[in-house]
Backbone as CSV, one residue per row, in Angstrom:
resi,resn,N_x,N_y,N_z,CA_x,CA_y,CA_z,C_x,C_y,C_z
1,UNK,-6.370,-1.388,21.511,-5.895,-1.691,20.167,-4.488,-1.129,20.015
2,UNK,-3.547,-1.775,19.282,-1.821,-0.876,19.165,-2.249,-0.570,18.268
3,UNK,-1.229,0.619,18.513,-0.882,1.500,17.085,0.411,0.717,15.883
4,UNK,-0.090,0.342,14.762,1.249,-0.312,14.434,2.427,0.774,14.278
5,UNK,2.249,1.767,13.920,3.351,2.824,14.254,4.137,2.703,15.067
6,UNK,3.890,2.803,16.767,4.377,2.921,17.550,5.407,1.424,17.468
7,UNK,6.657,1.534,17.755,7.843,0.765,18.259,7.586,-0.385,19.210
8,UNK,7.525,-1.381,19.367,7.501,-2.643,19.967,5.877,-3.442,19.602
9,UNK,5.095,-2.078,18.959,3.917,-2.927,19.064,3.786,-3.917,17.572
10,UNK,2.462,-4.485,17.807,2.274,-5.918,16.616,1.978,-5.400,15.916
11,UNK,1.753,-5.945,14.490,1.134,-5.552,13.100,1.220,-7.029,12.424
12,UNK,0.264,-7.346,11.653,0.758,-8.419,10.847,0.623,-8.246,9.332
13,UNK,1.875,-8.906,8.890,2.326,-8.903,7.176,0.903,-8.235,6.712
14,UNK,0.985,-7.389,5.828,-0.476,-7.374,4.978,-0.555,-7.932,4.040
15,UNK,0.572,-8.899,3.708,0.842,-9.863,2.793,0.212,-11.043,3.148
16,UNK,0.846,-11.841,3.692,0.859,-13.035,4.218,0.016,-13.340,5.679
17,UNK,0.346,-12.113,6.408,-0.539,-11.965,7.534,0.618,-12.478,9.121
18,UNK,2.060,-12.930,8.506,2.869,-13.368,9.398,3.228,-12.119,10.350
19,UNK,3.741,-11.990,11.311,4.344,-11.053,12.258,5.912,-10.384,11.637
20,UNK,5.014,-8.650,11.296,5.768,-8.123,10.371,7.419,-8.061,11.166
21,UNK,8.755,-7.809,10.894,9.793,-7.514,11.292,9.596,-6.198,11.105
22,UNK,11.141,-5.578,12.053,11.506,-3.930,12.044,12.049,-4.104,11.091
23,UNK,13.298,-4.661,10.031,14.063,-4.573,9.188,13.174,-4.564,7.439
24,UNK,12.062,-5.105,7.789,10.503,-5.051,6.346,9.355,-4.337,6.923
25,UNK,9.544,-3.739,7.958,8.367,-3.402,8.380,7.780,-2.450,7.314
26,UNK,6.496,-2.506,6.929,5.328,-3.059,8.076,5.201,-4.701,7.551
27,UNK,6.373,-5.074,6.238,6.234,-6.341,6.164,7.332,-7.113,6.952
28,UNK,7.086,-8.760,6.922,7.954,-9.882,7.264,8.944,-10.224,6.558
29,UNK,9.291,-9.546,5.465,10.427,-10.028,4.503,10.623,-9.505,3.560
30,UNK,11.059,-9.698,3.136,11.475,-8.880,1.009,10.524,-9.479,0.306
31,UNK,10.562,-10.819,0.555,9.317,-11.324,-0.527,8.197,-10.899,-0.398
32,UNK,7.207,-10.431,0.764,6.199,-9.911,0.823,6.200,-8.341,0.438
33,UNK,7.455,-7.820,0.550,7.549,-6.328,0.187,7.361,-6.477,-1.614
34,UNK,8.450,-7.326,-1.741,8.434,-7.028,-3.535,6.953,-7.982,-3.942
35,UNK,6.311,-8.384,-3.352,4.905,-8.832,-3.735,4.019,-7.637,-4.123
36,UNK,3.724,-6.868,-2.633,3.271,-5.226,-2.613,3.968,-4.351,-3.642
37,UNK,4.963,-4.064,-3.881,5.787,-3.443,-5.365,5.061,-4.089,-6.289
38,UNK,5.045,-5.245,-6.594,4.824,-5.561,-7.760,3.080,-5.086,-7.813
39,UNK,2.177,-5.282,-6.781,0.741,-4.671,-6.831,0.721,-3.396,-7.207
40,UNK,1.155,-2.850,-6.829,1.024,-1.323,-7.109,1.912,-1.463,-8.975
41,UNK,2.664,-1.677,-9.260,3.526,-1.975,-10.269,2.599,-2.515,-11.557
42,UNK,1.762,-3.433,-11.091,0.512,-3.759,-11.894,-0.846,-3.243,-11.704
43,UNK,-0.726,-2.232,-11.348,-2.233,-1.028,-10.946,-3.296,-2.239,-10.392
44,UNK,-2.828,-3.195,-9.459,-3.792,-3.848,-9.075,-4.112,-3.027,-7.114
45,UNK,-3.642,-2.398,-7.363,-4.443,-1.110,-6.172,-3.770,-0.101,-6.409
46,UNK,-5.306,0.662,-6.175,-5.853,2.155,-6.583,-5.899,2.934,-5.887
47,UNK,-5.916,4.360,-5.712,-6.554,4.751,-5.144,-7.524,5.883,-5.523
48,UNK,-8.644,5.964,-4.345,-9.799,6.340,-4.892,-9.623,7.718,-5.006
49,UNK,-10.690,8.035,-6.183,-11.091,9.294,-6.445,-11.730,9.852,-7.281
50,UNK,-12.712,11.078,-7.158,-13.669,11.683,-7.763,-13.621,11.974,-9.299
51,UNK,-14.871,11.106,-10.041,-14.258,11.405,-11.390,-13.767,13.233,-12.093
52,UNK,-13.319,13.291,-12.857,-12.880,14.552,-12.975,-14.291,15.431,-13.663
53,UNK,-14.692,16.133,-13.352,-15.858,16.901,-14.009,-15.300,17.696,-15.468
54,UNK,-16.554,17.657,-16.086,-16.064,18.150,-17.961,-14.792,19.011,-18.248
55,UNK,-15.036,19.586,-17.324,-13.996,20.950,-17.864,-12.465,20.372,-17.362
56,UNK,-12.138,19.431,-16.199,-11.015,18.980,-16.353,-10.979,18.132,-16.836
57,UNK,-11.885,17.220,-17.820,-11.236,16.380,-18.648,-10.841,16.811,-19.741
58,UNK,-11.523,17.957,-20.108,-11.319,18.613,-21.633,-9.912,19.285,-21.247
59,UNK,-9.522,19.642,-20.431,-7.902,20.340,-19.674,-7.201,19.202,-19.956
60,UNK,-7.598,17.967,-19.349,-6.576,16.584,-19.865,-5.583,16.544,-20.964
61,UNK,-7.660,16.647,-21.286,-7.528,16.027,-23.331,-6.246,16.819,-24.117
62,UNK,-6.539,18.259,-23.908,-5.473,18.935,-24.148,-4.127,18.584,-24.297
């Protein structure tokens, strides 16, 4: 399996799924980059985590 990290090896767009470039990597272009911006930009991915137990929500609330 490559590492997409490593230098010469494959990865594909996680956009589109095309064969990412070095100049967008890990995407193929700007348009697939500012696609990903805009996801995160519209909290349409998250990331996970443990709800906060009473006493730090009442710390929140604060």
């Amino acid at each position: 399996m490559s590492d997409p990290t490593m230098p010469g090896s494959f990865a594909p767009c996680p956009i589109c799924r095309k064969p990412m470039t070095a100049k967008f990597r890990p995407f193929c272009s700007a348009r697939c980059a500012d696609v990903d911006l805009g996801r995160w930009f519209t909290e349409s991915y998250s990331v996970p985590a443990p709800p906060p137990d009473e006493a730090e929500a009442d710390e929140i609330a604060d």
